[in-house]
N, C-alpha and C positions, 0 to 999 in steps of 0.2 A: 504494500500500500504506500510505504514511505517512498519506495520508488519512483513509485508511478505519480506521485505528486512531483517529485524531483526534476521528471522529464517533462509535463506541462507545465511546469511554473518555467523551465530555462526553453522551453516553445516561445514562448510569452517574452521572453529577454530580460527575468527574472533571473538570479542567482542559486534562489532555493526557493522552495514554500514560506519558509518565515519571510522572506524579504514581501513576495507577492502579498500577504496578509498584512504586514505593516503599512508599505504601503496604500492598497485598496481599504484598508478599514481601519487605518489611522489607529495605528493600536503600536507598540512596541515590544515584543516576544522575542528570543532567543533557544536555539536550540540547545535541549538538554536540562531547561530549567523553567520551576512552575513559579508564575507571579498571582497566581491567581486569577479571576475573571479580568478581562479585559475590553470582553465585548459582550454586551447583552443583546440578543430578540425576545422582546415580549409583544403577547397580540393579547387582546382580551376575548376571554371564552365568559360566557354568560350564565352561570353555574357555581351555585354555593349552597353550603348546609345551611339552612336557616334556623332548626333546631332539633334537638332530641332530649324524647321524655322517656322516662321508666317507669315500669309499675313492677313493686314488688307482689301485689299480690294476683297479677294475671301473668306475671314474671317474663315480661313482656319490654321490650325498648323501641319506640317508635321512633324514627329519621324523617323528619320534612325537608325539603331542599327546594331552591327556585331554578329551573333551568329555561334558556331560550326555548323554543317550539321547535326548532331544529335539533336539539340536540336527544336524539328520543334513545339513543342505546348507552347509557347511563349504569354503570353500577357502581358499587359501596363493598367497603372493607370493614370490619367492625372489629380490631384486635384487642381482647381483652387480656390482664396483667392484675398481678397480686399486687396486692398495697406493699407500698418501700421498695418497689423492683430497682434490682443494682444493676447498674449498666453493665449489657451486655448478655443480663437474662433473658430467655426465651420468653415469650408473651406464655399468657397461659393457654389460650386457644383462641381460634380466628372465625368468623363466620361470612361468608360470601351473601352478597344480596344483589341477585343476580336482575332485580328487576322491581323499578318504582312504579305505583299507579298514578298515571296522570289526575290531577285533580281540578284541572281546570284554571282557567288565570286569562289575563288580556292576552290581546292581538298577537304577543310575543312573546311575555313573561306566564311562565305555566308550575302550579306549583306540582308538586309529588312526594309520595312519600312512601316508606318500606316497612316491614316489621321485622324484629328478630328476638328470637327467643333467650329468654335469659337462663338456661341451665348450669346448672353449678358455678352459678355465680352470686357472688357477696356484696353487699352495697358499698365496703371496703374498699372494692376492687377495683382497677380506673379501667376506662375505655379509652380509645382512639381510633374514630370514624372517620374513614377516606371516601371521596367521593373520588369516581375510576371515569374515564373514555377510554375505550380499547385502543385508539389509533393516539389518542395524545398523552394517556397514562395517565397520572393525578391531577385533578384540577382543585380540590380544595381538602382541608382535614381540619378535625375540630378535636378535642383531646377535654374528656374528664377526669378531675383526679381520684374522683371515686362514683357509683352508682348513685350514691345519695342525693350527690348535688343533681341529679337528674330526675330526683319523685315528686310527687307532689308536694307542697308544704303541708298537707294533714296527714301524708306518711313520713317527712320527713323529720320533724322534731311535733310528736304529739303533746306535749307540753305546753309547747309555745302556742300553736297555733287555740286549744283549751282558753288558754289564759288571753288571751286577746280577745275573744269573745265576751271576758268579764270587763277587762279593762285594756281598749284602744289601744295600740301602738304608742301613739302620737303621745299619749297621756302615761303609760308606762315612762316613757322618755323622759318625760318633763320629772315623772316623782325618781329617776335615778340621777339624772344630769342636774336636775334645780329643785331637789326637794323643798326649799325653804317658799319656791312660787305657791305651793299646793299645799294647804293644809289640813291634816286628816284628821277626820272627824273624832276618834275613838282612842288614839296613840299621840303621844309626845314625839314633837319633829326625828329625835334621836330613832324613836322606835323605829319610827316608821319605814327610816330609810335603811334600818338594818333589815326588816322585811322585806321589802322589793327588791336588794342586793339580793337577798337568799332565793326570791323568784327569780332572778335572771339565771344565778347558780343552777337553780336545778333544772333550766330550760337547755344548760348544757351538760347535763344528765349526770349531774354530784346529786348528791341525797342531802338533804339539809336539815340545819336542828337551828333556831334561834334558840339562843340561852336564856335572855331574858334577864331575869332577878338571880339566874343560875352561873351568870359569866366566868364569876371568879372560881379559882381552886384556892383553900384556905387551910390552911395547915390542921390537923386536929387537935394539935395538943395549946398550939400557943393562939388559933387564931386570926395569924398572923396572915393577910391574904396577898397569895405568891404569884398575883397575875390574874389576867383576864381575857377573855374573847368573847365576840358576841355570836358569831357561826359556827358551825362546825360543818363542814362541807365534805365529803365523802364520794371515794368510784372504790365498789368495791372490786369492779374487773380489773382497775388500774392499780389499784393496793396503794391507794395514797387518800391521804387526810389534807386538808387547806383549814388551816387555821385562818378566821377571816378576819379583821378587826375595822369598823366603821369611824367614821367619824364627818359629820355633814361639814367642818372648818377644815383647817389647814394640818396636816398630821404632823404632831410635834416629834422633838426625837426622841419621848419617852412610849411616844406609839408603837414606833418602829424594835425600838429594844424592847414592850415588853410583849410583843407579839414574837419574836425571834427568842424568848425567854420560855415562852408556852409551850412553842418549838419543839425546842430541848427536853423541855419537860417531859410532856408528851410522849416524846421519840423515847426517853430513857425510860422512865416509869409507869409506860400503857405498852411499849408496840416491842421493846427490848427483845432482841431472839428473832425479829420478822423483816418479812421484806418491803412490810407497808411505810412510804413515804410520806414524812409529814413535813410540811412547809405552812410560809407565814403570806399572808396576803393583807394589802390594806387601802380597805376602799372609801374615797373621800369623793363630796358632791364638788369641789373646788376643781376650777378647769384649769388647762397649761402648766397642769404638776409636774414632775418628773416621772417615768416612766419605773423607773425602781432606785431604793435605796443601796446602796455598796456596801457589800459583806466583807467581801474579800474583793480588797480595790481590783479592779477591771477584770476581773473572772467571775463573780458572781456579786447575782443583785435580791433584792427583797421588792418582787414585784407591788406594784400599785397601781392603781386603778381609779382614774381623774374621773370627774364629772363628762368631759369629753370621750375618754375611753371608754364610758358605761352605756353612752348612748350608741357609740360604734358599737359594740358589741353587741345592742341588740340590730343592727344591719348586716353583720356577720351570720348573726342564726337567720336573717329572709335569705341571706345569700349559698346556705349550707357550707359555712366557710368554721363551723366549730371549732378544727383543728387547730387556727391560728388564735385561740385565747390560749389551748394548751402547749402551744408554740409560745407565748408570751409565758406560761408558769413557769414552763422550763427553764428558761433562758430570756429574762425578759429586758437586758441590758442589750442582746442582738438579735431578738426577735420582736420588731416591733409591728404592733397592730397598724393593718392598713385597709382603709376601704376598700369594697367590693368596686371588681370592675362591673 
């Protein structure tokens, strides 16, 4: 092949092929060495996923797409993958869809759409949906990180969607991000907002306890009271404990150490012997906080949770994006919360 480019490029009064392609397409390339793209062709093909939904309980994934009216032999690739796959792993298994039904659309634009069956698959598990032409290969591909963020919202977090029904969105917000605008009818400001903290908690599926009048741990003999928290927040698949401590003002640094004191506590004289993780959390209605306090300068933080980050986070659970609060407990000095695209 090299050849035979060699001999019509010096037809032509060229040197070699690289001189011919430098010249006619104003590009600069050398033999023997890769610079990367030099020259682009793109055309526009009229063809994209416009979305996919899942249902766990018809265990069912449905693909819409817009395509031109011309373009009718259309298929899809759907590679499904375990959660944390490491580069370089095998997908878990692939499904062909070898054929959309037209659904009708203007003059031009026509939508369609495919099913596929969801077997032995976990809502854990990501997908990644190609849209195929035979003659031009992939035209578009859409990638989830798990089946979740593809259910409905009343399969998705049934908590959340419950408690919206009682109390708005719009007004949840307002009593986590601005408790002091809203005042409740039956609870002192303090209460109240350790309550709704403990309702967002268990929308991202911790178990909760408000302490109440119960906060403190008090020594038996002398009295003496060794600390406090107002939640106790709980996974038990994940084997960890979130000590949570409230405060509607600004968190002094007596918050911060005696929430990392409970900690301790806790971890030595309840969980000692186990592999359950207890950590300190502290959630304040004040906005533009800092993001966590420093344990151990720049390796680890004691996360916290602004007025602004409380109202994110409930746009995280519409967005099925739960992972990244416990992306933030982890590590929340370099996992910082970010809106949904």
């Amino acid at each position: 092949m090299d050849e035979a480019l060699a001999r019509d490029a010096a037809r032509l009064g060229y040197s070699d092929a690289d001189e011919a392609a430098n010249l006619l397409c104003e590009i600069n390339i050398r033999a023997g060495q890769s610079n990367g793209h030099h020259f682009w062709l793109s055309a526009p093909v009229f063809a994209s996923i416009q979305d996919v939904r899942a249902s766990l309980k018809e265990r069912r994934m449905e693909v819409s797409i817009l395509r031109h009216r011309k373009l009718s032999t259309l298929k899809g690739m759907a590679i499904f993958s375990r959660p944390r796959t490491f580069a370089g792993e095998p997908p878990k298994f692939r499904v062909s869809i070898e054929k959309f039904s037209d659904g009708g659309g203007t003059a031009d634009l026509h939508s369609a759409s495919a099913s596929v069956r969801l077997l032995k698959v976990g809502e854990d598990d990501s997908v990644e949906v190609k849209l195929l032409q035979p003659d031009l290969g992939e035209l578009h591909s859409r990638v989830s990180w798990s089946i979740r963020e593809l259910l409905r919202p009343s399969e998705r977090n049934i908590l959340f969607e419950a408690l919206k029904h009682f109390c708005p969105e719009p007004e949840l917000g307002l009593l986590l991000g601005s408790p002091h605008k809203k005042k409740s009818k039956n609870l002192k400001p303090s209460a109240a907002f350790e309550l709704h903290v403990a309702w967002l908690l268990g929308c991202f599926g911790l178990s909760t306890a408000v302490l109440g009048e119960y906060e403190h741990i008090v020594a038996p003999e002398t009295k003496v009271r060794r600390g406090s928290v107002d939640i106790l927040a709980a996974s038990q698949r994940h084997r960890r404990l979130v000590l949570v401590a409230c405060t509607i003002g600004a968190p002094k640094e007596d918050d911060f150490t005696n929430v990392l004191n409970m900690a301790e506590i806790i971890s030595r004289e309840v969980f000692a012997g186990t592999d359950v993780r207890v950590q300190g959390l502290v959630c304040t209605s004040v906005r533009r906080f800092p993001a966590s306090k420093d344990i151990v300068e720049g390796l680890m933080g004691l996360p916290i949770l602004d007025g602004d980050r409380l109202e994110l986070l409930l746009r995280l659970i519409g967005a099925a994006r739960e992972r990244d609060f416990f992306s933030f407990l982890n590590n929340p000095m370099h996992s910082e919360l970010r809106e949904p695209e």
